[in-house]
Residue, then its C-alpha position, 0 to 999 in steps of 0.5 A: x164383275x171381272x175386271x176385263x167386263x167392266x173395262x168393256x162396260x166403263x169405254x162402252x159407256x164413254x163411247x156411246x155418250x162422246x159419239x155425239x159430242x164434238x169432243x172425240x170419242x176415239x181420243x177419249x177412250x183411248x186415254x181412258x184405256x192408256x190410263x186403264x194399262x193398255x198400249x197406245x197401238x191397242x187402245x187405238x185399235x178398239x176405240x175404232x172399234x167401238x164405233x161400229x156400236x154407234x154406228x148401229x145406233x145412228x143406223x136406228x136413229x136415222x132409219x127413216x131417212x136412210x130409207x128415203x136415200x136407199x129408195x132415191x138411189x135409181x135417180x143417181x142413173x136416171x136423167x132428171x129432164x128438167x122435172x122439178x125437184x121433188x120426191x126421190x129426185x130431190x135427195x141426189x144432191x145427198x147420195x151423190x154427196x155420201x157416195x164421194x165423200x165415203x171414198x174420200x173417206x176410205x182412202x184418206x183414213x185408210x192411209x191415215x190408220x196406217x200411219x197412226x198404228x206405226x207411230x203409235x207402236x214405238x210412242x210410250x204411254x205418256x207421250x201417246x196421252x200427251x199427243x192426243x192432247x194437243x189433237x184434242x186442244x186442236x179440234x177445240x179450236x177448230x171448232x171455235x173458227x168454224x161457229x164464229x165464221x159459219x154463215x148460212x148460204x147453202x142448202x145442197x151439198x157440191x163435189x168440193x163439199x164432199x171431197x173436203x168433208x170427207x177428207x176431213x172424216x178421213x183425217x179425224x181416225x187420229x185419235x184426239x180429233x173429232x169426227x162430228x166436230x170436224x165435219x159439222x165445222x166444215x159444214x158450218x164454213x161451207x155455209x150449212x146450217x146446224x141442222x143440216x151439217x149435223x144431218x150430213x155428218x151423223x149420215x156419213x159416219x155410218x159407212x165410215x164408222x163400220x170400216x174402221x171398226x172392221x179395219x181395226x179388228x182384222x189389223x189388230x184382233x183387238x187383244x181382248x175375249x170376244x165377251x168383253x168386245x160384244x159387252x162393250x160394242x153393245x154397251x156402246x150401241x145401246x147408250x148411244x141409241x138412248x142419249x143420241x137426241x138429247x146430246x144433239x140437241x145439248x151440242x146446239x146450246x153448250x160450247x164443246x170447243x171449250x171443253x175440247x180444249x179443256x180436256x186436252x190441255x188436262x191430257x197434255x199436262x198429265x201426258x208431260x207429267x208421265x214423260x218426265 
């Protein structure tokens, strides 16, 4: 197999099984394509990309529900008169959330590839594995506080949930930080239950994960043949779709802020190695 095809297979690969773990996909593939000879801008730019692959994966996966929040959008303009909550009626608390945190989303993550792409273009190999380290140690311990701390106290999501969750998504286009493991923590300490965070979060990564594999690939042009992109988006589609319920469910019973944690420092270590 050419060299390029099977680099396209390898990060398709690690893309579709780390979407779903709290471990940052982003940051993992753009050290495995740093590590493959990539530069940090480049590696950044399709790892972004990639995400559009699981984003289709989520897209089959939740279809039913996002069915149920497309036929619920006229209840966003009608008035509710007091009428219980039931039916399409009931999911205007999730749309409304979707709906804001996206645009928080979009203008914080915008802002942030920015200046992700800028800082990344004058860092050098090791320096760029060895910050996405310390990001990665970072979400690990995040992750930690939000499971020790997360009391189950709410059941529909507010205007502050969703600009803080969706400031939070925004932020995670830092390679090194983890969307889900941000979100669902966020989640956790507003007082969601697992369930519930992990259902938010996985609806919310769609539009989010689009955007930034579209932002990615018009900034950049991924520097790679269009056989090795569509060979690893769909790679990255397929493996996400087929290992999406069972990682969710490993996610429940497995402690990934210790693995975060653990790969980070391993990235640190090397990355400072490389530097000296």
């Amino acid at each position: 197999m050419d060299r390029a095809l099977l680099v396209a297979v390898v990060v398709g690969l690690v893309q579709g099984i780390f979407e779903w773990l709290p471990i940052s996909s982003e940051g993992n593939v753009a050290l495995a394509l740093s590590v493959l000879g990539r530069s940090p801008e480049e590696a950044v730019a399709f790892a972004l990309f990639l995400h559009v692959g699981t984003a289709l994966s989520a897209t089959v996966y939740y279809r039913g529900r996002i069915t149920e929040l497309v036929r619920a959008l006229p209840t966003l303009w009608s008035d509710a008169g007091g009428r219980p909550a039931d039916g399409p009626t009931r999911d205007r608390p999730t749309l409304g959330f979707l709906i804001v945190a996206t645009a928080a989303s979009g203008v914080v993550g915008i802002g942030a590839y920015e200046t992700v792409i800028g800082a990344v273009s004058e860092t050098n190999g090791g320096l760029f594995v060895a910050l996405v380290g310390v990001l990665l140690v970072g979400t690990g311990l995040f992750q930690r506080l939000s499971a020790s701390r997360a009391t189950e106290t709410r059941r529909e999501p507010t205007l502050v949930d969703a600009v803080l969750v969706g400031t939070g998504q925004g932020l995670a286009i830092l390679p090194g930080v983890s969307r889900s493991g941000t979100t669902t923590g966020l989640l956790l300490l507003r007082g969601y239950d697992e369930s519930r965070s992990f259902e938010l979060s996985f609806l919310l990564s769609i539009p989010a994960a689009l955007g930034a594999g579209v932002l990615a690939y018009a900034d950049t042009g991924l520097q790679a043949t269009p056989l090795a992109a569509a060979v690893a988006l769909g790679v990255a589609a397929v493996v996400g779709y087929a290992t999406i319920d069972a990682l969710l469910r490993l996610v429940e019973r497995v402690a990934f802020w210790a693995v975060c944690v653990g790969l980070g420092g391993l990235a640190v270590v090397g990355g400072a190695v490389v530097v000296a």
